[in-house]
NUPA-146398 format. One line per 4 residues: number of its first residue (from 1); their letters; for each residue z, y, x of N, C-alpha, C. Coordinates in steps of 0.02 Angstrom, whole numbers, plus 50000, padded with zeros to 5 digits. Example, Ala and Ser with C-alpha at 12.3 -4.5 7.8 and 13.67 -1.06 7.14 Angstrom:
% NUPA-146398
1 = as = 50390/49716/50660/50390/49775/50615/50390/49835/50660; 50354/49888/50642/50357/49947/50684/50394/50002/50645 .
END
This chain:
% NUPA-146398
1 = xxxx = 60260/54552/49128/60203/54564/49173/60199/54638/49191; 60195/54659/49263/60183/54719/49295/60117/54750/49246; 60127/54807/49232/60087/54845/49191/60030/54892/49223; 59973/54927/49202/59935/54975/49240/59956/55032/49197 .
5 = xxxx = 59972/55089/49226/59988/55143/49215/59945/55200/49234; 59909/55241/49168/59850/55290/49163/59915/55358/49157; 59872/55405/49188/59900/55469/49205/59851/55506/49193; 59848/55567/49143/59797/55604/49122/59824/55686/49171 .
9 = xxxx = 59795/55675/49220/59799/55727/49277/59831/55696/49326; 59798/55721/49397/59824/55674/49457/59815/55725/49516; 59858/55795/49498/59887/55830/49536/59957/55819/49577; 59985/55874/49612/60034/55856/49620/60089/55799/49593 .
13 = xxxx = 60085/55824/49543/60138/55767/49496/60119/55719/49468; 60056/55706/49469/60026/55642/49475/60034/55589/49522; 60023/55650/49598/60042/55608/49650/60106/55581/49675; 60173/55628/49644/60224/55582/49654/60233/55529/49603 .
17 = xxxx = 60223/55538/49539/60203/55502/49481/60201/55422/49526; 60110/55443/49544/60093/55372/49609/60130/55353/49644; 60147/55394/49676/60202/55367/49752/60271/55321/49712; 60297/55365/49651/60377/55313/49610/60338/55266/49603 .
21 = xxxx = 60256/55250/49572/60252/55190/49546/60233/55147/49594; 60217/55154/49660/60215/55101/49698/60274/55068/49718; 60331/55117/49709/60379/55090/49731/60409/55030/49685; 60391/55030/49621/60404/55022/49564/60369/54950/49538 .
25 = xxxx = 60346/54915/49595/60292/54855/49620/60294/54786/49535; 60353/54771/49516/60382/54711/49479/60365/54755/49406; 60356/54828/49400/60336/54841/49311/60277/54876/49322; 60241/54901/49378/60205/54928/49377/60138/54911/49447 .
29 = xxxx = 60067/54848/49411/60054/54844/49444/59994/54888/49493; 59963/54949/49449/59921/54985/49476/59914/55062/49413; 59884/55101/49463/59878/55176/49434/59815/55204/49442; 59806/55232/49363/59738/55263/49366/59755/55330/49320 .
33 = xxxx = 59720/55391/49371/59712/55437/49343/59653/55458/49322; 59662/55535/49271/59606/55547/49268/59596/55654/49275; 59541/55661/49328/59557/55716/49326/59495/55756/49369; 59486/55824/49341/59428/55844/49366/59409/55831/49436 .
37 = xxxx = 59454/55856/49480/59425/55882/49545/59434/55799/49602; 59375/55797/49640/59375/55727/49655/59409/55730/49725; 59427/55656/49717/59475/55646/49781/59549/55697/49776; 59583/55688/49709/59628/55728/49698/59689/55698/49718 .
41 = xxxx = 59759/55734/49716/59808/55713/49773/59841/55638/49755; 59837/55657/49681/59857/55566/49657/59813/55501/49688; 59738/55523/49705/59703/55475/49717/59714/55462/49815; 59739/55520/49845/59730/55505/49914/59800/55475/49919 .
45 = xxxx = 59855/55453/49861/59914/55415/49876/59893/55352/49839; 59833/55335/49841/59818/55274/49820/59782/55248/49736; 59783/55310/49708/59766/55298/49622/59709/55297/49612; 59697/55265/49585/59602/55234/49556/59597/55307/49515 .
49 = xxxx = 59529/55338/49519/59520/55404/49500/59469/55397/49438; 59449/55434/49383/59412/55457/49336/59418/55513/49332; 59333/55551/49373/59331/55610/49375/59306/55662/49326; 59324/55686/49276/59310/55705/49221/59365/55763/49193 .
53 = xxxx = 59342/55806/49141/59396/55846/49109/59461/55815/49079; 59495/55842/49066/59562/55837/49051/59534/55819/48980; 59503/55832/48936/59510/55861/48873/59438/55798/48829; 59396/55767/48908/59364/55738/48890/59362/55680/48858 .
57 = xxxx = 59329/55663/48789/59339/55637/48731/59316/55543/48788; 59254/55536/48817/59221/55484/48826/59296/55437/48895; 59290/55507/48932/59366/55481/48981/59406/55470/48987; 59452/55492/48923/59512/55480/48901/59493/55414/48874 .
61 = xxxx = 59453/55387/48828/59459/55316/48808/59454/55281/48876; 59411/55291/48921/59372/55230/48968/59470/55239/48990; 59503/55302/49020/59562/55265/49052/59609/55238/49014; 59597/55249/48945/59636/55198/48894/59629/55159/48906 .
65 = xxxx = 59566/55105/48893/59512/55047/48929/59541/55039/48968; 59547/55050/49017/59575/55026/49093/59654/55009/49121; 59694/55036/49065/59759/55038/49067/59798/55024/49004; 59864/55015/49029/59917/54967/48976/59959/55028/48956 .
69 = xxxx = 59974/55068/48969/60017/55119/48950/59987/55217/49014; 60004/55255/48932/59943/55317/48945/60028/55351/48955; 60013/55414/49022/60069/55462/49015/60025/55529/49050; 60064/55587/49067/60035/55636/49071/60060/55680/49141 .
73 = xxxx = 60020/55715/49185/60060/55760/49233/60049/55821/49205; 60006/55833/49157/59991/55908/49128/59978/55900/49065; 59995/55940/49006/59994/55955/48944/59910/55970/48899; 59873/55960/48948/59788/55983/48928/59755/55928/48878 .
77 = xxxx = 59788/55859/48908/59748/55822/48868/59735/55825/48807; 59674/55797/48762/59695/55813/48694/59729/55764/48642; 59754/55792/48616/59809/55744/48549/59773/55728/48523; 59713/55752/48491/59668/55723/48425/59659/55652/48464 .
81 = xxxx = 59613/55659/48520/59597/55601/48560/59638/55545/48544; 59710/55565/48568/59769/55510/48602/59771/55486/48533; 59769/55514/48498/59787/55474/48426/59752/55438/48410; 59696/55439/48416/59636/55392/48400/59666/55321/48429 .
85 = xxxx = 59687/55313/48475/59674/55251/48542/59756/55231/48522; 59806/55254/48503/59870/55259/48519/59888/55178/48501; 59839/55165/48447/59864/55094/48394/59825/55047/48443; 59797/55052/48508/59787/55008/48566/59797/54999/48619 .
89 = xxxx = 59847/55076/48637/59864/55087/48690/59930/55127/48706; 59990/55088/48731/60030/55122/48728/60047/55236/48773; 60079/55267/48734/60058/55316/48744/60115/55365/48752; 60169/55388/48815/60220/55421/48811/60204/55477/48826 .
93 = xxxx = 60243/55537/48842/60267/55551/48755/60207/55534/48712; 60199/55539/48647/60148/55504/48607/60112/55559/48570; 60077/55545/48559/60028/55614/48529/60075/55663/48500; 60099/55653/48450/60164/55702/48406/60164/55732/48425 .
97 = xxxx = 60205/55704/48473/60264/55753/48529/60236/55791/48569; 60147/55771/48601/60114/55825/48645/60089/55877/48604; 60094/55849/48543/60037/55900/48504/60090/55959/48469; 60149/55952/48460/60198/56018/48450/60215/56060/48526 .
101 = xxxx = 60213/56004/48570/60225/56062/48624/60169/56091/48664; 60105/56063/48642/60053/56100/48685/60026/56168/48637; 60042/56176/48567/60034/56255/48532/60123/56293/48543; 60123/56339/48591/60166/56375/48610/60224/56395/48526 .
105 = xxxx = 60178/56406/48478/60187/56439/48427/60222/56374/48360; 60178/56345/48381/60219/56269/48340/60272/56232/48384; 60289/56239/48427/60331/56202/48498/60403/56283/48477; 60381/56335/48455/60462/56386/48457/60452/56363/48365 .
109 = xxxx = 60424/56363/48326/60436/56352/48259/60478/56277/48243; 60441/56220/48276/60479/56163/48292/60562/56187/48322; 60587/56206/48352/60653/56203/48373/60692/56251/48316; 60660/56339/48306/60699/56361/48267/60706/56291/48202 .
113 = xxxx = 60658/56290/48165/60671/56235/48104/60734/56186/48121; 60749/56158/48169/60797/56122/48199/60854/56156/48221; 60865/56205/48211/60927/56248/48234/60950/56232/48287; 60866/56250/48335/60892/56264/48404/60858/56320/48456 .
117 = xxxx = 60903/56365/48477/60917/56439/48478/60847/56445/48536; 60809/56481/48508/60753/56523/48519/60752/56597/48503; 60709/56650/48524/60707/56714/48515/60678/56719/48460; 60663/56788/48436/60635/56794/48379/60535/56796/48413 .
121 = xxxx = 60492/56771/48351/60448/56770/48370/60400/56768/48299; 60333/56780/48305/60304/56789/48240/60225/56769/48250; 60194/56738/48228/60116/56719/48227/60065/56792/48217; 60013/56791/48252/59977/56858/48248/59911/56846/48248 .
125 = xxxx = 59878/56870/48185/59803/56843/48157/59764/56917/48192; 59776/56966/48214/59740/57030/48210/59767/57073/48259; 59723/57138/48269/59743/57190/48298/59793/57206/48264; 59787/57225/48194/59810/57250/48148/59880/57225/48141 .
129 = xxxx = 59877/57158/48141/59904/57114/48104/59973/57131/48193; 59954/57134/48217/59986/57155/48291/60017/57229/48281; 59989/57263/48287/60012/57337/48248/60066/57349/48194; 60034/57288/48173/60097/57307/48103/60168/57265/48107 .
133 = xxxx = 60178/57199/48146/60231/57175/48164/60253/57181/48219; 60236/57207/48262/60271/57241/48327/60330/57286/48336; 60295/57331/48242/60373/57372/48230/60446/57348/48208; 60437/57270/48196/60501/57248/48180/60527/57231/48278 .
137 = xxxx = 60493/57236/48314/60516/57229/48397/60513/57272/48440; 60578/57280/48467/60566/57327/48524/60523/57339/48561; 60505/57391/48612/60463/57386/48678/60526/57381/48742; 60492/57347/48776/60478/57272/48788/60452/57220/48767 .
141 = xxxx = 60390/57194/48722/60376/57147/48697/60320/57083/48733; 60307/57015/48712/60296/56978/48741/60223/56947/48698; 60154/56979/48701/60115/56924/48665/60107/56866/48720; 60082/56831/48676/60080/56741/48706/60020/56716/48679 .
145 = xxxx = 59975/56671/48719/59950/56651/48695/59961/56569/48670; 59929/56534/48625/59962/56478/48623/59951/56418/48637; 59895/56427/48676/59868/56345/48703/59846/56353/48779; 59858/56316/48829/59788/56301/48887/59856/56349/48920 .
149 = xxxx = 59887/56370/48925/59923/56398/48979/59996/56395/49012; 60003/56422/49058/60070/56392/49141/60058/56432/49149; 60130/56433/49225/60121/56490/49261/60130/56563/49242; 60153/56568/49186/60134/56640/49148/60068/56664/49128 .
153 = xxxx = 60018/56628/49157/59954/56644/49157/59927/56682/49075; 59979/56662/49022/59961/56649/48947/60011/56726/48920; 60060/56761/48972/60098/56799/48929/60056/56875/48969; 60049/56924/48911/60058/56985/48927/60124/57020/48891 .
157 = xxxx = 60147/57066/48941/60213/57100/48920/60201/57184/48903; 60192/57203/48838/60170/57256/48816/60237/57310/48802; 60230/57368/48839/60283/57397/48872/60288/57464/48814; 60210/57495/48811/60224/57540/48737/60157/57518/48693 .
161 = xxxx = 60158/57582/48641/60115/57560/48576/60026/57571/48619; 60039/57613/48664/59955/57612/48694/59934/57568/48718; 59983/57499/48737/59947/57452/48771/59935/57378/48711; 59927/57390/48652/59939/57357/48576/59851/57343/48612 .
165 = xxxx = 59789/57371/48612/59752/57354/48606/59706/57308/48666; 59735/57336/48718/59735/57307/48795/59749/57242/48766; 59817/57232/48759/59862/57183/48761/59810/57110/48710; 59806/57124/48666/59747/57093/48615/59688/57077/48646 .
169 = xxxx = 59657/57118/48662/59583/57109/48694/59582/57044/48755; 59653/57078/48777/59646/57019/48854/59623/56956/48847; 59658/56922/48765/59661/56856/48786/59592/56841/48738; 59563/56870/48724/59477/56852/48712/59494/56826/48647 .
173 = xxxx = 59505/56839/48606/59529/56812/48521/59539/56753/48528; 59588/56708/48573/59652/56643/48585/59685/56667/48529; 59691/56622/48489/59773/56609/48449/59814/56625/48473; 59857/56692/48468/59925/56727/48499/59986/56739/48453 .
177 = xxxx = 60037/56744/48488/60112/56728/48441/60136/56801/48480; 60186/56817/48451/60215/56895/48478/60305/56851/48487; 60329/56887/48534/60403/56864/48547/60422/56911/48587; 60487/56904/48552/60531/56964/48557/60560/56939/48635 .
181 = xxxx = 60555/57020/48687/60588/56997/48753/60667/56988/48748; 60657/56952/48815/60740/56940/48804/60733/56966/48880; 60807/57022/48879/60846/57037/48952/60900/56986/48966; 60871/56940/49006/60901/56880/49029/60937/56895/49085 .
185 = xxxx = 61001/56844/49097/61029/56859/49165/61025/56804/49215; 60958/56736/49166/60941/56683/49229/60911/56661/49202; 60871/56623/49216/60825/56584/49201/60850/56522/49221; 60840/56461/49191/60863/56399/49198/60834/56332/49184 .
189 = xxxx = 60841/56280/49202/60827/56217/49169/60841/56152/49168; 60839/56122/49114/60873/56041/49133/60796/56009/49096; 60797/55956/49156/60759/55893/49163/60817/55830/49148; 60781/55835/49068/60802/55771/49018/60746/55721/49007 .
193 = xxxx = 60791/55674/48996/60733/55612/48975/60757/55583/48921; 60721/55534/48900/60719/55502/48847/60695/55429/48836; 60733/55369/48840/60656/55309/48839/60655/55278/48787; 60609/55235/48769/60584/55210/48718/60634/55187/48665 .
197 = xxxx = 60680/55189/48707/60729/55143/48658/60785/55199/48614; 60768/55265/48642/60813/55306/48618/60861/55348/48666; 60881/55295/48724/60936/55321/48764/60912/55385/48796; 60958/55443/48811/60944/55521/48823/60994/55499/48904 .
201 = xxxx = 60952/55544/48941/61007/55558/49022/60983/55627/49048; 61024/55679/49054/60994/55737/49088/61026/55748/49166; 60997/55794/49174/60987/55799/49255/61042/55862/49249; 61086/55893/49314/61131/55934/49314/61082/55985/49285 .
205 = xxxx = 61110/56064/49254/61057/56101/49263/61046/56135/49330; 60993/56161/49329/60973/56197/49396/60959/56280/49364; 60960/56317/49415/60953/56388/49404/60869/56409/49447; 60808/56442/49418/60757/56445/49437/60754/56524/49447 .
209 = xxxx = 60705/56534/49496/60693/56607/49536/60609/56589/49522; 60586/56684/49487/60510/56659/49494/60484/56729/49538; 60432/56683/49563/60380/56773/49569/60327/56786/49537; 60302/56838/49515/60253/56855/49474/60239/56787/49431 .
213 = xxxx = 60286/56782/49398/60282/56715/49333/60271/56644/49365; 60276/56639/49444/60257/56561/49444/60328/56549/49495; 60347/56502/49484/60422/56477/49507/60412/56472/49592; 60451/56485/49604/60465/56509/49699/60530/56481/49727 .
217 = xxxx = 60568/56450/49692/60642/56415/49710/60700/56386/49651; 60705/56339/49671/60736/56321/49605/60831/56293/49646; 60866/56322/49625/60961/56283/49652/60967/56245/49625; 60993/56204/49649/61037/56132/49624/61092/56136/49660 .
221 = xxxx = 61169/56129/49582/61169/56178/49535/61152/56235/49542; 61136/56249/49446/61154/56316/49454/61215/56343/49475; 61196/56425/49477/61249/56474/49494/61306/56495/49418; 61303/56438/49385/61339/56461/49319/61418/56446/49298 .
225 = xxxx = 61443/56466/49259/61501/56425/49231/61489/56365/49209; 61541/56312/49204/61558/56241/49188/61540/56252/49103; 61557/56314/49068/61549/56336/48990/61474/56325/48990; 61442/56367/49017/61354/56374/49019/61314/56304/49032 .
229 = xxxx = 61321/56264/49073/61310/56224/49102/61316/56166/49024; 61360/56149/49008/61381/56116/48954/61336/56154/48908; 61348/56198/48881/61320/56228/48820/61226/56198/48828; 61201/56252/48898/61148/56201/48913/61113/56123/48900 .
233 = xxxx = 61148/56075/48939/61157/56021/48925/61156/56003/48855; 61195/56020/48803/61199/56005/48723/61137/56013/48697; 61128/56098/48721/61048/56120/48689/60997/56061/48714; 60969/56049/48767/60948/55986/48787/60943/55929/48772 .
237 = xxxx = 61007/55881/48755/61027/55830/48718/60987/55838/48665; 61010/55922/48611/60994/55911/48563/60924/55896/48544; 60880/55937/48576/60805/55957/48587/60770/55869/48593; 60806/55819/48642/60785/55753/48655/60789/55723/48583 .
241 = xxxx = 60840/55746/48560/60846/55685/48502/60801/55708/48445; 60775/55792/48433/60728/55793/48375/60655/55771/48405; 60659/55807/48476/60582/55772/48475/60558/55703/48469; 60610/55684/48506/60598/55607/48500/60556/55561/48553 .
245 = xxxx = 60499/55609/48593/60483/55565/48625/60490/55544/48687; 60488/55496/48717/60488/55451/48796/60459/55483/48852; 60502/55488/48908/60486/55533/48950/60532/55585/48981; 60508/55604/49023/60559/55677/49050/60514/55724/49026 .
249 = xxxx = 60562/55778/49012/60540/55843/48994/60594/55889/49043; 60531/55938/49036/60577/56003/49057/60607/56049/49010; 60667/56067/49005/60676/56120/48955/60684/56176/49002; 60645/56237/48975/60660/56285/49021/60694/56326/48976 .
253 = xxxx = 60764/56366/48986/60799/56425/48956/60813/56477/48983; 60831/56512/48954/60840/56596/48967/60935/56611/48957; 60964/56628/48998/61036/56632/48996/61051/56696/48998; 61083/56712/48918/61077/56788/48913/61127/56820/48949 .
257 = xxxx = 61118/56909/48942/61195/56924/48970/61251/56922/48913; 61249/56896/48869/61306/56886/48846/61312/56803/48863; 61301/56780/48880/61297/56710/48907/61288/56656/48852; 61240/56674/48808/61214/56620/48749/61153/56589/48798 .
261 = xxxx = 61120/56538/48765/61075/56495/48787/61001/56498/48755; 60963/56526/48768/60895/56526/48733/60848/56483/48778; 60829/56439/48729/60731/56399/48758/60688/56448/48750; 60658/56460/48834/60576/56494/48825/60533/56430/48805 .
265 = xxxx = 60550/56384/48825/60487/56334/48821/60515/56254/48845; 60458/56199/48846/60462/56133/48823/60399/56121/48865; 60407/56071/48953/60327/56045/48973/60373/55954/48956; 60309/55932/48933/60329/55865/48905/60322/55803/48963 .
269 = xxxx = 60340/55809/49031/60307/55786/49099/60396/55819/49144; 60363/55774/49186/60384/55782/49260/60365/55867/49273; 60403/55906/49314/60415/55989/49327/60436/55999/49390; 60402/56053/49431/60417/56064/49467/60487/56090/49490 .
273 = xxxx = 60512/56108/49433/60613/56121/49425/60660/56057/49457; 60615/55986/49440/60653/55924/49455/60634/55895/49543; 60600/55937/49568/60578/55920/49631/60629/55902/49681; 60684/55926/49671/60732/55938/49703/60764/55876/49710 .
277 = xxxx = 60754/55821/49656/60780/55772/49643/60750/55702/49695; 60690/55715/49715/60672/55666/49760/60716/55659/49824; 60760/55735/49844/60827/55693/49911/60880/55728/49870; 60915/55753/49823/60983/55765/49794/61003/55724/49736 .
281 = xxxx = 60972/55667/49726/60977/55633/49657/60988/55552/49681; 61014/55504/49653/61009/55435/49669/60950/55428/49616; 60916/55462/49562/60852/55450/49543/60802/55501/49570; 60744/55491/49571/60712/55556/49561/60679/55567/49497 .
285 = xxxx = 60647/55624/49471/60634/55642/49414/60595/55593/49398; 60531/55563/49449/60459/55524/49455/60497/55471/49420; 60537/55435/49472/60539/55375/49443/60577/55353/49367; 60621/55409/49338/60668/55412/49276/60588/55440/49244 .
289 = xxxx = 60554/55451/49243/60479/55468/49200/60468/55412/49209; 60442/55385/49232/60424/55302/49238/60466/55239/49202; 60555/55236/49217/60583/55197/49186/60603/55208/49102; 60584/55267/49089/60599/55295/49010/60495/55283/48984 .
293 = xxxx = 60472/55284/49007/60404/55276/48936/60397/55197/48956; 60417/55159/49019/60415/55097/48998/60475/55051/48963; 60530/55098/48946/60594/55054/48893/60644/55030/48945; 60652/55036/49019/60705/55022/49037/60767/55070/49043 .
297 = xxxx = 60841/55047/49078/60866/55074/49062/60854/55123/49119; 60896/55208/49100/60892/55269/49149/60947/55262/49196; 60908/55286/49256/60927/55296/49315/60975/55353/49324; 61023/55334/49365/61085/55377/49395/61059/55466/49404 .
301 = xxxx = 61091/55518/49356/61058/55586/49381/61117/55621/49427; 61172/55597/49424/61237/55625/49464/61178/55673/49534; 61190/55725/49537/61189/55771/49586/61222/55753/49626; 61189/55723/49696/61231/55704/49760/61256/55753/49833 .
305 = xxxx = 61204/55786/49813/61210/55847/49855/61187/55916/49825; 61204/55994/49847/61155/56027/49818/61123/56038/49855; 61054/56050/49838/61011/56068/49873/60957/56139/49855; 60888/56148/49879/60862/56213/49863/60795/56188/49866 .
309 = xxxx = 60761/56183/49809/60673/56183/49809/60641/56238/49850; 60602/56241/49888/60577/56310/49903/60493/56290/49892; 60444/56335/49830/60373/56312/49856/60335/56372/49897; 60307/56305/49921/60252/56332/49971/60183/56378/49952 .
313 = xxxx = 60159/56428/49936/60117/56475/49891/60054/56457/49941; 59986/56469/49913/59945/56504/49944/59932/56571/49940; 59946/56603/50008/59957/56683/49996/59891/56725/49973; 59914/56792/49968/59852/56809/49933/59815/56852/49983 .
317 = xxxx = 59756/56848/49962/59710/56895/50016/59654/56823/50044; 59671/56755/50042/59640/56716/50058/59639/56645/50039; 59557/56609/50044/59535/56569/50027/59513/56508/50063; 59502/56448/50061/59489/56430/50103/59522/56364/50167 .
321 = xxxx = 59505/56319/50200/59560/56268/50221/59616/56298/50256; 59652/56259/50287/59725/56285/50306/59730/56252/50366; 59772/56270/50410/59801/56231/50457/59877/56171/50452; 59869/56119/50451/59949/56085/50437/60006/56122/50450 .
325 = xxxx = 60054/56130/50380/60106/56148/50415/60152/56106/50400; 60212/56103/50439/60264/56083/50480/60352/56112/50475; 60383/56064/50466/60440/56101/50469/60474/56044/50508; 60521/56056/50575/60573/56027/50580/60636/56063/50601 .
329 = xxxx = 60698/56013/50556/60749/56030/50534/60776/55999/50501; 60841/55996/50530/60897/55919/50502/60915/55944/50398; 60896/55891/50394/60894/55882/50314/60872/55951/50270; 60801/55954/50289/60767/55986/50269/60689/55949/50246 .
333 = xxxx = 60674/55940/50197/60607/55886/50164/60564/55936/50144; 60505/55914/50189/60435/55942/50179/60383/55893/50142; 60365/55944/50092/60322/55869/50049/60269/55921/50027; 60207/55909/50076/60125/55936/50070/60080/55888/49994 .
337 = xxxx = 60060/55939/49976/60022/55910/49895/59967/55868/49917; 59918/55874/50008/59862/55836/49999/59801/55893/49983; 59817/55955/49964/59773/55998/49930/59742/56027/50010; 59659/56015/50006/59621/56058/50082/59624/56138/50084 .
341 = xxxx = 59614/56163/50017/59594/56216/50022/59662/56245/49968; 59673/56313/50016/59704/56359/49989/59682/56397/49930; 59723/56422/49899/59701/56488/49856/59746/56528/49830; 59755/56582/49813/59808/56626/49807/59856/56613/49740 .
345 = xxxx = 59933/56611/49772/59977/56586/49726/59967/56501/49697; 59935/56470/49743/59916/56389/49712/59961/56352/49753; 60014/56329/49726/60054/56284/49735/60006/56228/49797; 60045/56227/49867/60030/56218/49900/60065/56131/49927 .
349 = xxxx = 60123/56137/49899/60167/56093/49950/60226/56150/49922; 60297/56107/49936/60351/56127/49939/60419/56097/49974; 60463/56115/49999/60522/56095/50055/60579/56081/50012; 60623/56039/50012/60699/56040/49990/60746/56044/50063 .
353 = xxxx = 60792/56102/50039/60848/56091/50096/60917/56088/50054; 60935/56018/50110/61013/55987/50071/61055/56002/50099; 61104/56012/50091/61180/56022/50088/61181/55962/50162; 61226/55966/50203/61241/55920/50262/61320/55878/50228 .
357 = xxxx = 61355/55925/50170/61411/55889/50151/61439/55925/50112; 61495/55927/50095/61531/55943/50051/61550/56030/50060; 61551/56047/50130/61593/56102/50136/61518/56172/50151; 61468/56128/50132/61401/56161/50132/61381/56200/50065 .
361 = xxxx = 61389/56257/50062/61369/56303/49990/61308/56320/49972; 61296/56345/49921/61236/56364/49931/61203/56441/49954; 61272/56486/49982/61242/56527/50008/61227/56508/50064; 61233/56466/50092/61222/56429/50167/61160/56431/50154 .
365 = xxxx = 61141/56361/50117/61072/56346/50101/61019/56388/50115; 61042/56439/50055/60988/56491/50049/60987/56544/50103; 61035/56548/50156/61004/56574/50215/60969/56525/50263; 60949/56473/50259/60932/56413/50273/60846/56427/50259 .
369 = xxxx = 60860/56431/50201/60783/56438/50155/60767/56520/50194; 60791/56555/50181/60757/56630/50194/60727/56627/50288; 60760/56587/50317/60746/56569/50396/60650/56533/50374; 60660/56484/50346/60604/56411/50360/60554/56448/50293 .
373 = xxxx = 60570/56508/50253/60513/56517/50219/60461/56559/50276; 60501/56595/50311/60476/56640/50347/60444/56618/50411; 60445/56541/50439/60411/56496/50474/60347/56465/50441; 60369/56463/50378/60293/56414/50359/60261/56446/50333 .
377 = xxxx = 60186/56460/50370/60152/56519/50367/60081/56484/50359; 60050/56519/50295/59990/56468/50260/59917/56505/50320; 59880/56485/50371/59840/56510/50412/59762/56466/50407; 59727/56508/50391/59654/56474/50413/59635/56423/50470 .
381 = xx = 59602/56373/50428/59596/56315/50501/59550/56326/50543; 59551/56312/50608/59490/56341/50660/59415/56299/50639 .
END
């Protein structure tokens, strides 16, 4: 029997979330999210809405209540909660698994314990307690905080010893972890999955470009060696099989210049890194999230073309509705979030441009992209 499928956030990735599962008609007969802001983008592609916090104890049951199997577009919900309900409601990834990767600090302790290659990093109770282990790390250093944050929103990067107290104060006494920077020569990631039954499938890796900490373009492939790429991939594999749970994840890594492989981090969901996959993939990320927490088998990730994520920002300086924008251009995919109102740096909508064939590179592409970023221009509606 076709199942109802609860989504605890029904943003963006909620809403493609919605869109795979309609397609998805014979296992999946309806979708309910749940999520603050009303009339959110999951609900204007059709999803029965519960408008409430992420974190809320009374809402999270009612969409338990309402649904046969619980999954996630954002990491906020709470674990204590999910656990409660779990022995009535099926729940991917499953509390565990959200609840090591939503503390930043238990999510890098989890992998080192597993001997899998992370930076150095250390728990920090104090000013003091900051002061005094900072001297085992260079400047350059990275506090973090360890819950409730994306986007970078959660890291300050403390450059000398005068900014020790700045750096502390900012995050309002949050539970913070200290980590050692790394001078990376890419940033990267593979979108792996996992389903119920065990079976692991990852996605090629891709190579990611950010601005001011929030992702701005992601390649498919990366720009790497066949060595890196593999090495990648393993780390990945490996990461699926300790966590264990159902679902796509993102692994995001750091590719040093000596070309070792380090994890910054673990979102336990569908990622904006895998976007790319809705026209370069015979799966897309949505729907391999969908066929892995309900136990079937995974969908084809073979990279069919490469292509180039580009997102769409709300620029800064303004607030406020927008005018539609528009792109045309042969195999180039424009996909708008639904969101009315702008706001600065808020993921707006984003474009994929594909490859036309084989003899198409990706420096092509990306003069492709540098043309159509510079067309789609975020403007106040009359």
């Amino acid at each position: 029997m076709p199942k109802v499928l609860g989504i605890i956030g029904g943003g963006q990735l909620g809403m493609m979330l919605t869109e795979a599962a309609k397609k998805m008609s014979e296992h999946i007969s309806d979708v309910v999210v749940l999520d603050p802001t009303e009339n959110c983008p999951a609900a204007k592609v059709g999803a029965k809405q519960i408008v409430a916090d992420f974190k809320d104890e009374k809402a999270i049951i009612e969409l338990a209540s309402r649904t046969d199997i619980l999954t996630y577009d954002i990491e906020l919900g709470s674990s204590d909660v999910l656990k409660t309900i779990e022995s009535k409601t099926e729940i991917n990834p499953s509390p565990d698994t959200l609840e090591i990767i939503q503390d930043k600090f238990f999510q890098k302790s989890f992998l080192s314990e597993n001997d899998i290659p992370v930076t150095d990093f250390v728990k920090i109770d104090s000013l003091l307690d900051l002061e005094k282990k900072i001297k085992n790390f260079k400047f350059p250093a990275l506090l973090k905080v360890r819950r409730d944050a994306y986007d970078g929103r959660g890291n300050f990067k403390i450059n000398s010893e005068s900014e020790l107290k700045l750096s502390f104060e900012y995050f309002k006494k949050k539970k913070t972890f200290l980590e050692k920077f790394v001078d990376f020569r890419m940033e990267v990631s593979v979108i792996a999955a996992r389903n119920t039954k065990g079976g692991i499938a990852t996605f090629p890796l891709v190579e990611n470009i950010h601005e001011e900490n929030i992702l701005r373009m992601t390649i498919a492939p990366a720009r790497v060696s066949t060595e890196i790429s593999k090495k990648a991939n393993q780390v990945a594999i490996r990461t699926m099989q300790v966590l264990k749970g159902a679902g796509v994840f993102a692994i995001e890594m750091f590719v040093t210049k000596e070309n070792g492989i380090l994890i910054n981090e673990i979102a336990p969901r569908v990622h904006n890194s895998g976007h790319h996959t809705l026209q370069s993939s015979k799966t897309s990320q949505f729907e391999q999230h969908l066929k892995a927490i309900l136990g079937l088998e995974l969908g084809d990730t073979t990279l069919l073309h490469p292509t180039i994520m580009y997102n769409i920002l709300g620029p800064q300086g303004f607030q406020g509705k927008f005018k539609p924008v528009t792109i045309e251009s042969e195999n180039v995919f424009l996909k708008m979030y639904g969101k009315t109102e702008s706001k600065p740096k808020r993921k707006l909508g984003h474009f994929n441009v594909m490859a036309k064939n084989d003899n198409e590179d990706i420096s092509s592409l990306l003069s492709k992209v540098k043309k159509l970023k510079n067309s789609v221009i975020i403007v106040p509606a009359n």
